[in-house]
N, C-alpha and C positions, 0 to 999 in steps of 0.2 A: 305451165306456170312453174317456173322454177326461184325457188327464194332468194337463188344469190343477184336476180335480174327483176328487181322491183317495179320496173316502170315497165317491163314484157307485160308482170302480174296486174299493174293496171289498165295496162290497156286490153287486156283479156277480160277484164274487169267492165273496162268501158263500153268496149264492142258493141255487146246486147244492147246499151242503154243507145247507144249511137244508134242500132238501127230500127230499134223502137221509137225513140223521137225524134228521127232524121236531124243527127245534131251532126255539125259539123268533123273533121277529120280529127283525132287527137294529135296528130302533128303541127298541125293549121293551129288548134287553141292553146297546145305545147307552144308555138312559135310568139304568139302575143301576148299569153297570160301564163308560161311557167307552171304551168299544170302538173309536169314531171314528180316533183317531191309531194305530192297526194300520197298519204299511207294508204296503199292498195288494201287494207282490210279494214279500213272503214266501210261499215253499215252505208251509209250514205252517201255516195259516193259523186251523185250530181251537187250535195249541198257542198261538199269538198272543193268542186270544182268552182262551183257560184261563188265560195267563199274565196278563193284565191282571185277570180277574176275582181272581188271588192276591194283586192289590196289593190290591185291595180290602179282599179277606179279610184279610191281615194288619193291615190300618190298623182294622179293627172291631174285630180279637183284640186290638190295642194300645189303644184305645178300653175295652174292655169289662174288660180286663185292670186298667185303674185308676183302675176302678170297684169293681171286688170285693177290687183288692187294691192303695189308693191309697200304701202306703209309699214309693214314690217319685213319687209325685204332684206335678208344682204343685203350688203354695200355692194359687192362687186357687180348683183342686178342693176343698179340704178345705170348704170354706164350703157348695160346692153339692151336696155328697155327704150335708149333714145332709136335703137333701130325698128320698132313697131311702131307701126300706120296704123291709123283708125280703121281701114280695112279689117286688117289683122286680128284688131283687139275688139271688132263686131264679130268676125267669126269665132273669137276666143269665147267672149260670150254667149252664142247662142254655144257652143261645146260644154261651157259651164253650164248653162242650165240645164243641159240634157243629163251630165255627169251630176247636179243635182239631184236632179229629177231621178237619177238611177237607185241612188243613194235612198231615196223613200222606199223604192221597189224592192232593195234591198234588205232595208228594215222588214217590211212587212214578210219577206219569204224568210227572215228568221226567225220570225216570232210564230209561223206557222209554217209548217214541212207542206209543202206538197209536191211529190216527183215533176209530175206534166211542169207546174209554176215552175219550178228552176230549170226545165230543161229549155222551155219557153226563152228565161232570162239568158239560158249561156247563149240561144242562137241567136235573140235581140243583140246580145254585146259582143257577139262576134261580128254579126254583118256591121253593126255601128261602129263598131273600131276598125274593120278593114276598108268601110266607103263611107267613112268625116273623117271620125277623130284622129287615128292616123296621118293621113294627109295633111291636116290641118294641124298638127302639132309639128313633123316633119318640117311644114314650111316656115314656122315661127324658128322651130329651134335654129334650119339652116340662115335666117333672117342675122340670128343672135351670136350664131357663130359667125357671118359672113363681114370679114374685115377687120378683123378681131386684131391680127398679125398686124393691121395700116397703121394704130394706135403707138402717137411718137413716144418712145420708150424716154424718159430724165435719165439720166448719169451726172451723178453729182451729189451734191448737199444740199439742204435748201437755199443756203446761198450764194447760190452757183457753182 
């Protein structure tokens, strides 16, 4: 553990707690949820990580949120929302309810600590984010990007 290499010192940190409750790799939940800038000398060091996987979650549920429901949308949304199918926007919604549904689970592990409970929660939202929500976000966004460039560019004034 050397202090000029903070994220060495967390993951030295992490280790124990990884093989104590078979939690996934810290590179793997470094790679989806930005784990990295955890102050390694926090006491608490699962609730650190649950708490960052909650920015996550909440920036998807805002994400997904206006998509299914663009009323207060950008403008520039409304353009890229004609390329989502009703397919799309049922799997958006069952992802919303789940990312809901996290957001309680989330509440309640900060109003009371318990190690086992958060380490439970980072392997729940790591297997959910590596087999749905991923994929199923992936496919919308490439949806929203896909064709973007066709959109006939005006040159001109507005009259003509």
């Amino acid at each position: 553990m050397t202090p000029d290499n903070p994220i060495a010192e967390l993951i030295d940190k992490f280790k124990p707690l990884q093989e104590k409750y078979q939690l996934p790799e810290f590179s793997s939940l470094n790679e989806l949820f930005d784990i990295e800038d955890i102050d390694p000398d926090s006491e608490f060091i699962l609730r650190k990580v649950r708490r960052t996987i909650s920015d996550k979650v909440a920036s998807y549920l805002r994400f997904t949120e206006i998509i299914l429901n663009p009323s207060n949308a950008p403008m520039f949304f409304f353009k890229l929302l004609k390329k989502i199918d009703s397919t799309d926007k049922e799997a958006l919604g069952k992802i919303y309810e789940d990312l809901g549904n996290t957001e309680l689970k989330m509440l309640s592990l900060d109003i009371e600590y318990n190690e086992q409970n958060e380490a439970d929660f980072i392997k729940e939202m790591h297997k959910k984010f590596n087999n749905e929500i991923k994929t199923e976000f992936l496919k919308v966004i490439e949806k929203l990007n896909n064709g973007e460039e066709d959109t006939p560019k005006v040159n001109g004034s507005y009259l003509g």
